[in-house]
C-alpha positions as CSV (number, residue, x, y, z in Angstrom):
1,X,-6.8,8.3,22.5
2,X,-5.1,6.3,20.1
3,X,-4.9,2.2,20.2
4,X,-1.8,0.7,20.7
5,X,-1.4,-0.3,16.7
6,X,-2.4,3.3,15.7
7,X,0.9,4.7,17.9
8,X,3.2,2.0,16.4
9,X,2.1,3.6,13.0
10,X,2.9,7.3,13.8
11,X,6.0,6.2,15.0
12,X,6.5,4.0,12.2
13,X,5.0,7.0,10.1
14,X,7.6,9.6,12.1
15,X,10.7,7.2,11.2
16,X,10.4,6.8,8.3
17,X,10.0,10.6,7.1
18,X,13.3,11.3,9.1
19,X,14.6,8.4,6.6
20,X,14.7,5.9,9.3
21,X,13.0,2.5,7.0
22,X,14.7,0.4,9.2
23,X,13.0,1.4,12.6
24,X,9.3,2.2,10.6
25,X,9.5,-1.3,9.6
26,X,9.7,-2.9,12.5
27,X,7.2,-0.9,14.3
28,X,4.9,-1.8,11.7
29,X,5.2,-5.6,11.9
30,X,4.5,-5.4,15.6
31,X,1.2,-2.8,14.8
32,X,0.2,-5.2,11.8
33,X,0.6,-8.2,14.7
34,X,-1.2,-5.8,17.0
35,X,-4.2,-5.3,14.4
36,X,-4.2,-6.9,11.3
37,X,-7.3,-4.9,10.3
38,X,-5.7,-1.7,10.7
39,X,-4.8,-1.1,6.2
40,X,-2.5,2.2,6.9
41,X,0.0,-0.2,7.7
42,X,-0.1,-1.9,4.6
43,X,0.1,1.1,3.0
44,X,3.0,2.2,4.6
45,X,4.7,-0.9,4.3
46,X,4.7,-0.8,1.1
47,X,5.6,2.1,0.2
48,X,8.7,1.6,2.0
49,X,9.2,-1.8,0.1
50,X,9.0,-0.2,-3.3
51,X,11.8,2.7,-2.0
52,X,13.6,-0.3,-1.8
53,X,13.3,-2.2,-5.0
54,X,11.3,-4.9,-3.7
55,X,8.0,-4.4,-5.6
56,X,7.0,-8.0,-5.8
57,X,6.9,-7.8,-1.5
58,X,5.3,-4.7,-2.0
59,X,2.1,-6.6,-3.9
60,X,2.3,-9.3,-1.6
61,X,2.2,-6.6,1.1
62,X,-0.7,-4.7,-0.4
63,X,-2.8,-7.7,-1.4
64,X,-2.1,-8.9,2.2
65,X,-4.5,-5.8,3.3
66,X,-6.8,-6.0,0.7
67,X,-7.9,-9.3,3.1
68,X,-9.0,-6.8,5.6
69,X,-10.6,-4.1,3.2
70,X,-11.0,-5.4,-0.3
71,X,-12.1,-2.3,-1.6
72,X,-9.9,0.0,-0.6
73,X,-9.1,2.4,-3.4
74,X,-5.4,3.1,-2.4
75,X,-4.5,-0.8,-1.9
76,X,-5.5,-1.1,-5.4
77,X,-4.1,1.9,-7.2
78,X,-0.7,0.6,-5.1
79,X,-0.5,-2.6,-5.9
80,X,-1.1,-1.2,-9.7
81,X,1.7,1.1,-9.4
82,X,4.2,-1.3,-8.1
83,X,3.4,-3.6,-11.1
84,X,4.1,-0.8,-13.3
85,X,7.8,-1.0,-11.2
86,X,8.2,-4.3,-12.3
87,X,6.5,-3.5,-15.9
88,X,3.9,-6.3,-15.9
89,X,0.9,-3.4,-17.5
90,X,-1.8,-6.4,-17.7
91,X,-1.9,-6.9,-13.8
92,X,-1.3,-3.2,-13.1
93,X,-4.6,-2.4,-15.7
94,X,-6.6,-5.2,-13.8
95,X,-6.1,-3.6,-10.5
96,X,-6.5,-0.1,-11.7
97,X,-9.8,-1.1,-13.6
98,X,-11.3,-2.7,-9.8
99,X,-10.1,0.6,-8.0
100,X,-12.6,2.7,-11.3
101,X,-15.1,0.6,-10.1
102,X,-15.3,1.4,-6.5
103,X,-14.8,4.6,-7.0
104,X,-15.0,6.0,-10.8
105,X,-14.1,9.5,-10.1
106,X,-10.1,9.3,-10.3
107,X,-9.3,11.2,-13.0
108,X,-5.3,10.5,-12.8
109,X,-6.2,6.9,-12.7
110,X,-8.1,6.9,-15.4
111,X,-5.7,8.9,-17.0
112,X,-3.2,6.6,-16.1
113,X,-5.4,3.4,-17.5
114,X,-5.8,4.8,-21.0
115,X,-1.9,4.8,-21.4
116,X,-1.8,1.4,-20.5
């Protein structure tokens, strides 16, 4: 059975791969009310932020999760990507550089760091 946050997010997950941002977003502000722990949310969140050209919300969004799992790998390697959007490579090395650390096998990351 899933929780009550966990449906919002395949509903939210459903809506927004029928191209539906609008009606994924909102059901994930009620799931991240529902459980703030729950990181997929963040994740999905911001993803939908950066298809929208708001990359700064996008960190803010991601970093928001990191409160609940600091060291989750994707969180990290996100909110590196979307400061690559907004071409600040400093802060997107920094936060590819934790995600190495937690976990050191990611070859496209590392991949990724050495251009930077």
């Amino acid at each position: 059975n899933l929780s009550r946050p966990q449906a919002d997010y395949v509903s939210a997950l459903y809506y927004f791969n029928i191209n539906d941002g609008k009606k994924a977003d909102s059901l994930l502000n009620i799931s991240m009310l529902q459980d703030h722990y729950f990181v997929k949310n963040f994740l999905l969140k911001g993803k939908i932020l950066l298809q929208n050209n708001h990359a700064q919300d996008a960190i803010d969004n991601f970093k928001d999760g990191l409160k609940a799992e600091p060291k989750n790998v994707a969180l990290l390697n996100n909110i590196a990507n979307a400061y690559m959007h907004l071409k600040q490579p400093d802060s997107a090395k920094a936060y590819y550089t934790k995600s190495l650390i937690v976990r050191p096998f990611q070859p496209k990351i590392s991949e990724q760091l050495k251009t930077l």
